[in-house]
gemmi code that builds the backbone of each chain (N, CA, C; Angstrom):
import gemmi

chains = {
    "A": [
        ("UNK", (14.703, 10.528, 6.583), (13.776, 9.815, 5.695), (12.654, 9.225, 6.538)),
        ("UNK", (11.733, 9.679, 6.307), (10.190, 9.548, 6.580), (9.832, 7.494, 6.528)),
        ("UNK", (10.178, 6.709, 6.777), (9.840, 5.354, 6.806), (9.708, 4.407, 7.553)),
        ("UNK", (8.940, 3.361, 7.871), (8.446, 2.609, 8.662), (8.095, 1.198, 8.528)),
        ("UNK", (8.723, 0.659, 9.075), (7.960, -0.685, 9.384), (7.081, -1.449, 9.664)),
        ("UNK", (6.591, -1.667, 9.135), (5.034, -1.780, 9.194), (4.630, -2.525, 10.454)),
        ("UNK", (5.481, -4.024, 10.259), (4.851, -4.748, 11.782), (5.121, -4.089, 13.061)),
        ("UNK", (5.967, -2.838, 12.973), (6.620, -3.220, 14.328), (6.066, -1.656, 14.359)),
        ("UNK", (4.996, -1.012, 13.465), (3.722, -0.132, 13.682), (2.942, -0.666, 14.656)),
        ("UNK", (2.233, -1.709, 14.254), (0.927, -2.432, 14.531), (0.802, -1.651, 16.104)),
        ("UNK", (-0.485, -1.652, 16.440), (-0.969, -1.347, 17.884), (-2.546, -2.369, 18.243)),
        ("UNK", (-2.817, -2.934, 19.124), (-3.984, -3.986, 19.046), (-4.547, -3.265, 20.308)),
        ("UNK", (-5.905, -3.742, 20.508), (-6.670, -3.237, 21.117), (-7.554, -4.512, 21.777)),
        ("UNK", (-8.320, -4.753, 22.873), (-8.935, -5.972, 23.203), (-10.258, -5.472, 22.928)),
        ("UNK", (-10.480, -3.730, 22.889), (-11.305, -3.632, 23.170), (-12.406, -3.281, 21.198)),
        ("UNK", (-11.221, -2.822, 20.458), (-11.661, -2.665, 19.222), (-11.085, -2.651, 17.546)),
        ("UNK", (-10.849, -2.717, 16.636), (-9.860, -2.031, 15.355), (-9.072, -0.909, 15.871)),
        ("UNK", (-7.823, -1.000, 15.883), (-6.719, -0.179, 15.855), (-6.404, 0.860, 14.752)),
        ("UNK", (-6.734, 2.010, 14.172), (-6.270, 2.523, 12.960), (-4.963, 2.953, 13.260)),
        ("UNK", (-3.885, 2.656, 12.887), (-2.259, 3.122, 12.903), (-2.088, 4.532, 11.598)),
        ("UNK", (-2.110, 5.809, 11.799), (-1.692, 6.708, 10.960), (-0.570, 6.329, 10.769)),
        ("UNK", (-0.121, 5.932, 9.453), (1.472, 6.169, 8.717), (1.273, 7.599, 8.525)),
        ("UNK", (0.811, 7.913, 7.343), (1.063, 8.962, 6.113), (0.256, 9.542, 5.819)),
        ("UNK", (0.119, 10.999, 5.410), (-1.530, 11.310, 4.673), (-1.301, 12.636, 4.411)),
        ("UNK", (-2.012, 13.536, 3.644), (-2.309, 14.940, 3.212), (-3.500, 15.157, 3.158)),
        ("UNK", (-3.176, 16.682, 2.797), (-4.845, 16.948, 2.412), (-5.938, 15.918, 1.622)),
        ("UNK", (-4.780, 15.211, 0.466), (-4.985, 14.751, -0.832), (-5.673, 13.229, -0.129)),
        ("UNK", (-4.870, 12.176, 0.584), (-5.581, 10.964, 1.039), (-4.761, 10.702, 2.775)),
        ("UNK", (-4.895, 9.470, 3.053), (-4.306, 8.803, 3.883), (-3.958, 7.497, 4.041)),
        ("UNK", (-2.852, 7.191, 4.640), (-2.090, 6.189, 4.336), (-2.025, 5.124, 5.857)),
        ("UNK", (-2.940, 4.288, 6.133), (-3.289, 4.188, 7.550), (-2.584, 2.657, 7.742)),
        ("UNK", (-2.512, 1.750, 9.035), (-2.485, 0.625, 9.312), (-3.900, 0.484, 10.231)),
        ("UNK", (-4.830, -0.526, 9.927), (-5.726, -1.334, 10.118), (-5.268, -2.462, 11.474)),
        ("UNK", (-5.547, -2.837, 12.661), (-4.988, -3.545, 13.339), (-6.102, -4.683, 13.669)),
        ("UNK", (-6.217, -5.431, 13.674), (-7.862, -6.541, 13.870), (-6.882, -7.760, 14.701)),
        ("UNK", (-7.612, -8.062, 15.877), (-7.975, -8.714, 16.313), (-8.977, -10.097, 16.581)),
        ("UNK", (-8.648, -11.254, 16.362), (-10.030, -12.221, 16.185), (-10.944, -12.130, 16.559)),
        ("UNK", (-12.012, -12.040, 15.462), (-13.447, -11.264, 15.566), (-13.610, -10.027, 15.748)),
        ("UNK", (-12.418, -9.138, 15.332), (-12.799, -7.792, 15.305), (-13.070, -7.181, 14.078)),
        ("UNK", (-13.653, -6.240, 13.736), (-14.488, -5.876, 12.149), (-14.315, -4.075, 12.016)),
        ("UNK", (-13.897, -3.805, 10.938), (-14.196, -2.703, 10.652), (-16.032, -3.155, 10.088)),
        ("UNK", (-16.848, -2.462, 10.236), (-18.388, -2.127, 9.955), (-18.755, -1.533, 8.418)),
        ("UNK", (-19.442, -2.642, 7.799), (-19.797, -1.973, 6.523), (-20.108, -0.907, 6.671)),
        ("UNK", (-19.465, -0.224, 5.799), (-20.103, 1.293, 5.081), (-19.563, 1.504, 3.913)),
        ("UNK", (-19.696, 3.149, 3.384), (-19.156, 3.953, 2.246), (-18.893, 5.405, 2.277)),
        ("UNK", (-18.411, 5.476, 1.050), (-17.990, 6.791, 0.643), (-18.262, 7.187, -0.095)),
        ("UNK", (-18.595, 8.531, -0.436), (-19.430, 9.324, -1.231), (-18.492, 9.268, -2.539)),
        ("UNK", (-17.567, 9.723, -2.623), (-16.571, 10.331, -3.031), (-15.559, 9.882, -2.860)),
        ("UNK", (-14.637, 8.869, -2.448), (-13.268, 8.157, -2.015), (-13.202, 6.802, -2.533)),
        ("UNK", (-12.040, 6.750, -3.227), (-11.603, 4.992, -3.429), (-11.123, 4.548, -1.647)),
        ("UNK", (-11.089, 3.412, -1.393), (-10.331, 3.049, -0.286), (-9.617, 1.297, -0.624)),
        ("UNK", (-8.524, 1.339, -0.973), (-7.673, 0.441, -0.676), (-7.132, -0.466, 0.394)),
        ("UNK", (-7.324, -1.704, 0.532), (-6.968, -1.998, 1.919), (-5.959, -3.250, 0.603)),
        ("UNK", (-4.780, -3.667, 1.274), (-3.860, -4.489, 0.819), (-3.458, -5.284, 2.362)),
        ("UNK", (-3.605, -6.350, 2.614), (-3.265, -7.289, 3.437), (-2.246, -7.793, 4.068)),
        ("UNK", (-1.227, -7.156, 4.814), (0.001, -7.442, 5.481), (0.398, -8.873, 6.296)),
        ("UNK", (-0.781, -9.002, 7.336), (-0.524, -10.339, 7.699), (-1.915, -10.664, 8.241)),
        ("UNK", (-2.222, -12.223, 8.253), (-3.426, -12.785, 8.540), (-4.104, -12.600, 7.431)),
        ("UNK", (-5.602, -12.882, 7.862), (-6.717, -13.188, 6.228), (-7.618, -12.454, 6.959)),
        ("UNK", (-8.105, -11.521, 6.334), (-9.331, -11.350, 6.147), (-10.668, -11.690, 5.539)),
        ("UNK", (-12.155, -11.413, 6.102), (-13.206, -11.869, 5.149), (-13.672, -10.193, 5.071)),
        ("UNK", (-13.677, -9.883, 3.622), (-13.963, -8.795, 2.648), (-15.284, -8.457, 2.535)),
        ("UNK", (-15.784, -7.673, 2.229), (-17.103, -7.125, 1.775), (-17.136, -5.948, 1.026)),
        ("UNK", (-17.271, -6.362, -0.271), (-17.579, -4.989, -1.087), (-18.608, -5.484, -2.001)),
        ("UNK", (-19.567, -3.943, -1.861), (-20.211, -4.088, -2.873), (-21.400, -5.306, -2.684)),
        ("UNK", (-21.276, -5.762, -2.078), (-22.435, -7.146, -1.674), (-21.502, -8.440, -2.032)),
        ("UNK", (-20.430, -8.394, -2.606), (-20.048, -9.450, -2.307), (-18.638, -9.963, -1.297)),
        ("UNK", (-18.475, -10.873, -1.399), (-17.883, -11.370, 0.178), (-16.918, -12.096, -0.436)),
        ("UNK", (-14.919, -11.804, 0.034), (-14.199, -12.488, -0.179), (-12.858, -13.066, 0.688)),
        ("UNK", (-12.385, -13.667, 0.659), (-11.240, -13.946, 1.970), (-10.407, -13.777, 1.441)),
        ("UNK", (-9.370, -12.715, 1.932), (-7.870, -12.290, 0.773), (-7.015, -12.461, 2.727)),
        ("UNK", (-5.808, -13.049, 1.837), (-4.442, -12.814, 2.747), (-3.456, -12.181, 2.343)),
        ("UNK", (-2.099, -12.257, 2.917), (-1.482, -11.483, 3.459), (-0.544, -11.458, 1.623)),
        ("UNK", (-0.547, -10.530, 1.001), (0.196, -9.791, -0.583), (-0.864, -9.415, -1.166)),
        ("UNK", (-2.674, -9.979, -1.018), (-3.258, -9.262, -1.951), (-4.183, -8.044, -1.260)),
        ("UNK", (-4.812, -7.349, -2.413), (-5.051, -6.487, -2.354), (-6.713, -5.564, -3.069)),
        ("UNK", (-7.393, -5.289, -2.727), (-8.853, -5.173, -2.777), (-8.954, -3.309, -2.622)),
        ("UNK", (-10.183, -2.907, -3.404), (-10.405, -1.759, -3.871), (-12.326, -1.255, -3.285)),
        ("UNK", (-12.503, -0.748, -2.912), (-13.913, 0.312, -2.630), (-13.862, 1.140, -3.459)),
        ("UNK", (-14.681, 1.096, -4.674), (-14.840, 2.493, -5.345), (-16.237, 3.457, -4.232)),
        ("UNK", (-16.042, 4.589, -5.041), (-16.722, 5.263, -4.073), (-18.462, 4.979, -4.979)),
        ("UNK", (-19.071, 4.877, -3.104), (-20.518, 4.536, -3.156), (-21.031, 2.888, -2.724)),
        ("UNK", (-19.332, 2.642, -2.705), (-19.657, 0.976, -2.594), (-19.697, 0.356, -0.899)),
        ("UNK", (-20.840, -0.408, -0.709), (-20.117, -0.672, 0.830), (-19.394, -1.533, 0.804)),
        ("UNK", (-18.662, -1.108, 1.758), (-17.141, -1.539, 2.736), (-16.924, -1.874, 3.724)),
        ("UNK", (-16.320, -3.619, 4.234), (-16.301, -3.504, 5.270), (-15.388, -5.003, 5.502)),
        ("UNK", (-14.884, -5.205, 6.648), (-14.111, -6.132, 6.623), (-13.818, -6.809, 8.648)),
        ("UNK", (-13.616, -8.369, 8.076), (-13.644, -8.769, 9.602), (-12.919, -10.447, 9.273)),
        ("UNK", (-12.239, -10.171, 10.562), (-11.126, -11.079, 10.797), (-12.046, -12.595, 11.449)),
        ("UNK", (-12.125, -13.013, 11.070), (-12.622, -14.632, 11.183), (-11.142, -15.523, 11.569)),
        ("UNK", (-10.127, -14.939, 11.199), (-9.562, -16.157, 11.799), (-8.816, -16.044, 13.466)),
        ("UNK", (-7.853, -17.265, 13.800), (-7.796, -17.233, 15.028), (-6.477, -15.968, 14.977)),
        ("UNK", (-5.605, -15.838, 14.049), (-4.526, -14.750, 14.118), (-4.575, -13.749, 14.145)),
        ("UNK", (-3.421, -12.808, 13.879), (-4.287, -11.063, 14.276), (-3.891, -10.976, 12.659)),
        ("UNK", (-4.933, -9.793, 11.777), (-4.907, -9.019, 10.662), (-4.297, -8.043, 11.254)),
        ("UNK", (-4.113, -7.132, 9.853), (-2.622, -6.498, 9.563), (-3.141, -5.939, 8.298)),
        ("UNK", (-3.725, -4.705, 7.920), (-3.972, -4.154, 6.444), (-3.472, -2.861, 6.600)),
        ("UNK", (-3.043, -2.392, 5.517), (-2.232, -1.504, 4.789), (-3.394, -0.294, 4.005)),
        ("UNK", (-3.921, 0.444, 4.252), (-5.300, 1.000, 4.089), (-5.023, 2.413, 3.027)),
        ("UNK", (-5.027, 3.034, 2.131), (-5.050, 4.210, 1.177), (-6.573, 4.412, 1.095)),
        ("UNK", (-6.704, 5.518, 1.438), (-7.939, 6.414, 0.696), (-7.600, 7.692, 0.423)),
        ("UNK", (-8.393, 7.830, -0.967), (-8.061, 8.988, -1.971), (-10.078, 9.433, -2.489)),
        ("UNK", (-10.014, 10.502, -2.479), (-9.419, 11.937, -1.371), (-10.083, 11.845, -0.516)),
        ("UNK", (-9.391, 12.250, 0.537), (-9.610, 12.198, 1.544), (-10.878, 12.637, 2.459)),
        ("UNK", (-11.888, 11.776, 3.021), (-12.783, 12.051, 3.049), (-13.460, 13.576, 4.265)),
    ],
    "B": [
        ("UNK", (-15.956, -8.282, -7.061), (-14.894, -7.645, -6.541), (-13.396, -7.521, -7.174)),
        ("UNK", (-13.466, -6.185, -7.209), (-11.409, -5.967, -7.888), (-10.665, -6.109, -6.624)),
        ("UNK", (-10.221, -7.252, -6.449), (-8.795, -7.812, -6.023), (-8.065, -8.387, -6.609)),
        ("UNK", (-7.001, -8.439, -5.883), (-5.388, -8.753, -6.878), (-4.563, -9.869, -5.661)),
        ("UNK", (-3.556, -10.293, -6.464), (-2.478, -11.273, -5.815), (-1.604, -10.518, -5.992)),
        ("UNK", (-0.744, -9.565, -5.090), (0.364, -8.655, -5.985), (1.202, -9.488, -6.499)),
        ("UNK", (2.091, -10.659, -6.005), (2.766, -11.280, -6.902), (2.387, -12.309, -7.268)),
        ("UNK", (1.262, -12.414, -8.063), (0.830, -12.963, -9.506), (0.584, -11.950, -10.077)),
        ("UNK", (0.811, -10.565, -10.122), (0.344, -9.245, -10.857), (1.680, -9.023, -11.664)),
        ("UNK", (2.741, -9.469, -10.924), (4.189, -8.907, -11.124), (4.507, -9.387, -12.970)),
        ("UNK", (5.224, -8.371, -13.330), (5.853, -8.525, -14.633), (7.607, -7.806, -14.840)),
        ("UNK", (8.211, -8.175, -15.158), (9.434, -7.902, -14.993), (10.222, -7.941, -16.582)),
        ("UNK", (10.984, -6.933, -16.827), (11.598, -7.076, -18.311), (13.028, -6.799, -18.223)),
        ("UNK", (13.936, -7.506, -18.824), (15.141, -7.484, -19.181), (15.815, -6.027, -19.007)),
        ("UNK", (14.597, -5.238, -19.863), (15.635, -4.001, -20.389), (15.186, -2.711, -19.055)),
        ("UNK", (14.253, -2.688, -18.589), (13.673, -1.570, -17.515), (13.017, -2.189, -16.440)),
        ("UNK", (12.834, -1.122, -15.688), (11.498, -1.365, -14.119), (10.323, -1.406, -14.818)),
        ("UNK", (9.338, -2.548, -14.261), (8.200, -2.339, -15.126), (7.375, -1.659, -13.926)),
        ("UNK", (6.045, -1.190, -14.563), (4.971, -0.305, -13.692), (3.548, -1.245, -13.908)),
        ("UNK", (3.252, -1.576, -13.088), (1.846, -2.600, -13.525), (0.674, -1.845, -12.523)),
        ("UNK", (-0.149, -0.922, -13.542), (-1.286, -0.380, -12.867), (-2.220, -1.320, -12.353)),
        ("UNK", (-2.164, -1.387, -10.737), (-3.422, -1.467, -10.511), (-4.917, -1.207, -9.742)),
        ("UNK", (-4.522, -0.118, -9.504), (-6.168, 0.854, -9.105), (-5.852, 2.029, -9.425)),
        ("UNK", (-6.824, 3.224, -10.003), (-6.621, 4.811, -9.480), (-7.625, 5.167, -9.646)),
        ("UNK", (-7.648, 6.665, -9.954), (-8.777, 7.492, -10.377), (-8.238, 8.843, -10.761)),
        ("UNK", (-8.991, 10.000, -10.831), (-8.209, 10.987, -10.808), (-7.637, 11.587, -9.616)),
        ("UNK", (-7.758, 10.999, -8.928), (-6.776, 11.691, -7.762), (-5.501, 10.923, -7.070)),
        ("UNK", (-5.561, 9.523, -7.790), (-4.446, 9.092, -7.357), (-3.581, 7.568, -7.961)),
        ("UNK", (-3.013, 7.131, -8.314), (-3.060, 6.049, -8.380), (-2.223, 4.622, -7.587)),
        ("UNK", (-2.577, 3.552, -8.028), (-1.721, 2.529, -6.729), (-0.886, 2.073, -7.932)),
        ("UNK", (0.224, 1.273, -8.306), (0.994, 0.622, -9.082), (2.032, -0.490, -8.187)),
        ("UNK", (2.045, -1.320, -8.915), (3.188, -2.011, -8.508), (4.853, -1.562, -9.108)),
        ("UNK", (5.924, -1.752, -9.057), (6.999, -1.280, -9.817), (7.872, -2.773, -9.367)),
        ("UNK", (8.300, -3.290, -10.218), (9.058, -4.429, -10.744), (10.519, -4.113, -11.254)),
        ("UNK", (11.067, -4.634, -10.397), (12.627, -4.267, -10.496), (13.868, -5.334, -11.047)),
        ("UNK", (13.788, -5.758, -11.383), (15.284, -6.697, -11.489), (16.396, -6.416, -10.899)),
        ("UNK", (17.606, -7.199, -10.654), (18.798, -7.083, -10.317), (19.043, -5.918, -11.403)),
        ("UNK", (19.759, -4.620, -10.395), (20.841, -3.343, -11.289), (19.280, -2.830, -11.829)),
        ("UNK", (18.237, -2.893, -11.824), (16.977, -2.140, -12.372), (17.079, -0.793, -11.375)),
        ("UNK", (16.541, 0.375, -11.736), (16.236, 1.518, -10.941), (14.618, 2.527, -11.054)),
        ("UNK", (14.141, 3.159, -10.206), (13.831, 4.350, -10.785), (14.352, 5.775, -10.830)),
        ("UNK", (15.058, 6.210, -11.673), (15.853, 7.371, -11.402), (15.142, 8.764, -10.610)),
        ("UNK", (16.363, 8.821, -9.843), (16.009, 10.057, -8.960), (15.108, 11.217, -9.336)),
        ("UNK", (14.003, 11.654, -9.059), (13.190, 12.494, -9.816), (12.220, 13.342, -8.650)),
        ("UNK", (11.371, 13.949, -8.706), (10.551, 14.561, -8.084), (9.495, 15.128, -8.486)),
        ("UNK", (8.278, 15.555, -7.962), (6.853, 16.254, -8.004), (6.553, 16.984, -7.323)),
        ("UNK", (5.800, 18.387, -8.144), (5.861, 19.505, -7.191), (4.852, 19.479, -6.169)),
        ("UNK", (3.376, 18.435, -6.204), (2.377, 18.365, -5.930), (2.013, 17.560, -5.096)),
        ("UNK", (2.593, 16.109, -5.489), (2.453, 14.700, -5.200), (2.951, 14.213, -3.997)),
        ("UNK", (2.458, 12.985, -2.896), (3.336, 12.444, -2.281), (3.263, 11.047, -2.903)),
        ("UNK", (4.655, 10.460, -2.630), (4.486, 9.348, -3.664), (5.123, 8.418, -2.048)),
        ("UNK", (4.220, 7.152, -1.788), (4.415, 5.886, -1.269), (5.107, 5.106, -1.889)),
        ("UNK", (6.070, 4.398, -0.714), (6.454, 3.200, -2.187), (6.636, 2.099, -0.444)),
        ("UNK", (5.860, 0.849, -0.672), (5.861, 0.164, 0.337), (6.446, -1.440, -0.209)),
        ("UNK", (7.746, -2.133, 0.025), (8.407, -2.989, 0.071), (7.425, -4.369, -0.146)),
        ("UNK", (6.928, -5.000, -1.164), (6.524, -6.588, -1.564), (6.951, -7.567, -0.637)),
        ("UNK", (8.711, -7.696, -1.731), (9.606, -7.938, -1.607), (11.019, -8.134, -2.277)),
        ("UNK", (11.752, -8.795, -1.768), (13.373, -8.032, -1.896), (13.644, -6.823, -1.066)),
        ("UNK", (14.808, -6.091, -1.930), (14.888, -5.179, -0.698), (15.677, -4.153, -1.885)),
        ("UNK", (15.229, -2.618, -1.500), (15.786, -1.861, -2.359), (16.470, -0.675, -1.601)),
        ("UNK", (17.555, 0.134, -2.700), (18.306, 1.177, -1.842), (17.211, 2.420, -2.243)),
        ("UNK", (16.641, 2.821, -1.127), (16.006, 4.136, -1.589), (16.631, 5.419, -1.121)),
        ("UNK", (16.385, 6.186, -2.140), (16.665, 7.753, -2.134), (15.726, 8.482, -1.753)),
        ("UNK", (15.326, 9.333, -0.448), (14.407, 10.229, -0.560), (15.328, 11.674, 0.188)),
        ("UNK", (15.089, 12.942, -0.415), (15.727, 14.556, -0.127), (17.392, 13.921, 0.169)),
        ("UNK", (17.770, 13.469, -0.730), (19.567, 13.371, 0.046), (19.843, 12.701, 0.728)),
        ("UNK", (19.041, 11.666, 0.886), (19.091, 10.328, 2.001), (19.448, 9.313, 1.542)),
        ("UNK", (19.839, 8.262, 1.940), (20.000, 6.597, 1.316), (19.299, 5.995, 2.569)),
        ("UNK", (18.539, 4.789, 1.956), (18.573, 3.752, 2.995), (17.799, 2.416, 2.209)),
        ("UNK", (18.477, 1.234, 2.961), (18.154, -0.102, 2.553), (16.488, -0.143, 3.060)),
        ("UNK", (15.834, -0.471, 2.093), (14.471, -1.014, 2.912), (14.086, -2.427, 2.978)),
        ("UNK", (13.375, -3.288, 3.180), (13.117, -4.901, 2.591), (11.634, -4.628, 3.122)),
        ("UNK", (10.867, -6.069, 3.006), (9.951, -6.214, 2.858), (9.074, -6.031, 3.935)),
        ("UNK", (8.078, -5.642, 4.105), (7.601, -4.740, 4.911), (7.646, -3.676, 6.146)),
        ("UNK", (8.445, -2.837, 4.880), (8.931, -1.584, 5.294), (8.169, -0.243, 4.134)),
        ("UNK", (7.868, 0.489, 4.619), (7.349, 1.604, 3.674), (7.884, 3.540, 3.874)),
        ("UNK", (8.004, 4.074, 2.977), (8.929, 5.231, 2.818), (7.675, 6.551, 2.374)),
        ("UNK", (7.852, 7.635, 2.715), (7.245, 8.520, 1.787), (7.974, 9.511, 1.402)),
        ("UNK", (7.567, 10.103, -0.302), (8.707, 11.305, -0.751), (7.572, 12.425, -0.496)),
        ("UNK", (7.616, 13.406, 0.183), (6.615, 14.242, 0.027), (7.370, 15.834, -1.144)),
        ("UNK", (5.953, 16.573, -1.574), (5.977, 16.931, -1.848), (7.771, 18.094, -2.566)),
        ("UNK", (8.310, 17.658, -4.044), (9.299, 18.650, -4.068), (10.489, 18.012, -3.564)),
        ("UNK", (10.413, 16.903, -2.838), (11.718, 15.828, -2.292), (12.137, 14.948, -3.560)),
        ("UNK", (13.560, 14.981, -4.235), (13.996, 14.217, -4.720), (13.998, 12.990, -4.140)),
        ("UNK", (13.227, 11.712, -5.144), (13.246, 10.568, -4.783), (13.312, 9.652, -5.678)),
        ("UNK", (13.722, 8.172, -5.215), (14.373, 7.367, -6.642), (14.476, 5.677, -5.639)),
        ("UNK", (14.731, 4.738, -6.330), (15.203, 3.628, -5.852), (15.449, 2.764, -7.308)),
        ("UNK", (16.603, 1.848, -6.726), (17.302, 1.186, -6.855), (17.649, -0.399, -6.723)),
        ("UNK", (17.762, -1.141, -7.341), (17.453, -2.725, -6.727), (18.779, -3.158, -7.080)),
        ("UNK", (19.791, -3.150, -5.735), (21.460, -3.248, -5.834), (21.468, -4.743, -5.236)),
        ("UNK", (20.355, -5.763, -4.745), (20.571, -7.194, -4.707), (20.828, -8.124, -5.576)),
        ("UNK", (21.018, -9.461, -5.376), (20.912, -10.353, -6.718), (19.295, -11.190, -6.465)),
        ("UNK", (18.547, -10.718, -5.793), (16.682, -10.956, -6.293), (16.217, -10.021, -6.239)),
        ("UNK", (14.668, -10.331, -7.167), (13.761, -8.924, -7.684), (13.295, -8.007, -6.799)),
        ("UNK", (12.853, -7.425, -7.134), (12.103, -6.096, -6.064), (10.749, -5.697, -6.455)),
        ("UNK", (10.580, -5.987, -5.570), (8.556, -5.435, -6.208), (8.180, -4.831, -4.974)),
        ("UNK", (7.830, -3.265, -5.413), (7.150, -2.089, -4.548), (5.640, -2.128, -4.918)),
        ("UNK", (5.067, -1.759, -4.143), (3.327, -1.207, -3.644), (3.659, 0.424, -3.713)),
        ("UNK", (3.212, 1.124, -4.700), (3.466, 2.115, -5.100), (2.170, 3.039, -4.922)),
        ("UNK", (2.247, 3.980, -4.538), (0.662, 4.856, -3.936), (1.260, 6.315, -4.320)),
        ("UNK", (0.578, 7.084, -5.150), (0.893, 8.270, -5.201), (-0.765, 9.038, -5.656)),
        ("UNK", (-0.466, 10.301, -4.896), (-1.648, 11.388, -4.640), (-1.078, 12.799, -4.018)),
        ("UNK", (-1.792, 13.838, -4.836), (-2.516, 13.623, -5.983), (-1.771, 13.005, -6.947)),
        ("UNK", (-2.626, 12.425, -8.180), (-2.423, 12.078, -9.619), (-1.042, 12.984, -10.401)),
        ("UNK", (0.005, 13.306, -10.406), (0.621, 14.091, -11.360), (0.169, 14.345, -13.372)),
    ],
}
model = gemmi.Model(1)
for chain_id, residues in chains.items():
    chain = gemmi.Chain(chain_id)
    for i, (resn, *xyz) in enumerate(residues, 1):
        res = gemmi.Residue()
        res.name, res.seqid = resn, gemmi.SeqId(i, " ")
        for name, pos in zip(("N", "CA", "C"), xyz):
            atom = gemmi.Atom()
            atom.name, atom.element = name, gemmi.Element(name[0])
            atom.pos, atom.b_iso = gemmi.Position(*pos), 0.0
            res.add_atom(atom)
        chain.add_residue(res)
    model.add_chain(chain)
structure = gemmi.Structure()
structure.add_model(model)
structure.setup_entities()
């Protein structure tokens, strides 16, 4: 059986965002997000892809779409496609997101 | 912005597992699944689909191809494609999965 633990996934980096591959197909992918204080995934978008990020541990500050939100660790936030996206750890702990995008870009 | 609290999303009923949509499109969707004590989803499969199911919390017995195993809370499983898969909530507290499946069946 194909399953994992999520924290004891995690991989950190000093130097940038960590993407952790869990899971994925042709169809999407099923990633771990690793952030570091003051580290940022970079607004952007997708033509064509929802992207899901759901919050494992620590808080993030959000960006979709032009607006800006701080979600922690059970909730969970959506990119439809076309929207920018982007996200960065402001606090002093490490983030931890749980990432789906469909289809895969 | 569409974000969520997954458990303030949660709904739970006496008689079944509940399913509380919340994101998709046509290619995939996310759900929560709400379990009670002795609640299940019966063993089943898709010829197409991989279906995620990532641990809230509680802790459930999952089935994936002929397998058993206990999962708890942040732990995550995948059934891929044509694999009989199912879970089970054999504790005495609830179970609430992060449910990701793609493609859409």
């Amino acid at each position: 059986m194909d399953s994992r633990d999520l924290l004891g996934a995690v991989s950190f980096s000093d130097e940038k965002m960590q993407k952790v591959s869990l899971f994925g197909s042709e169809h999407y992918f099923c990633d771990l997000y690793c952030l570091k204080p003051g580290q940022e995934q970079r607004i952007h978008r997708h033509r064509e892809s929802d992207k899901i990020y759901c919050v494992i541990e620590g808080k993030g500050l959000f960006h979709v779409a032009g607006e800006e939100r701080s979600l922690g660790a059970g909730e969970i936030v959506v990119a439809r496609p076309g929207e920018d996206h982007g996200v960065r750890n402001e606090q002093d702990g490490d983030l931890v997101l749980l990432v789906f995008m469909s289809p895969r870009p």
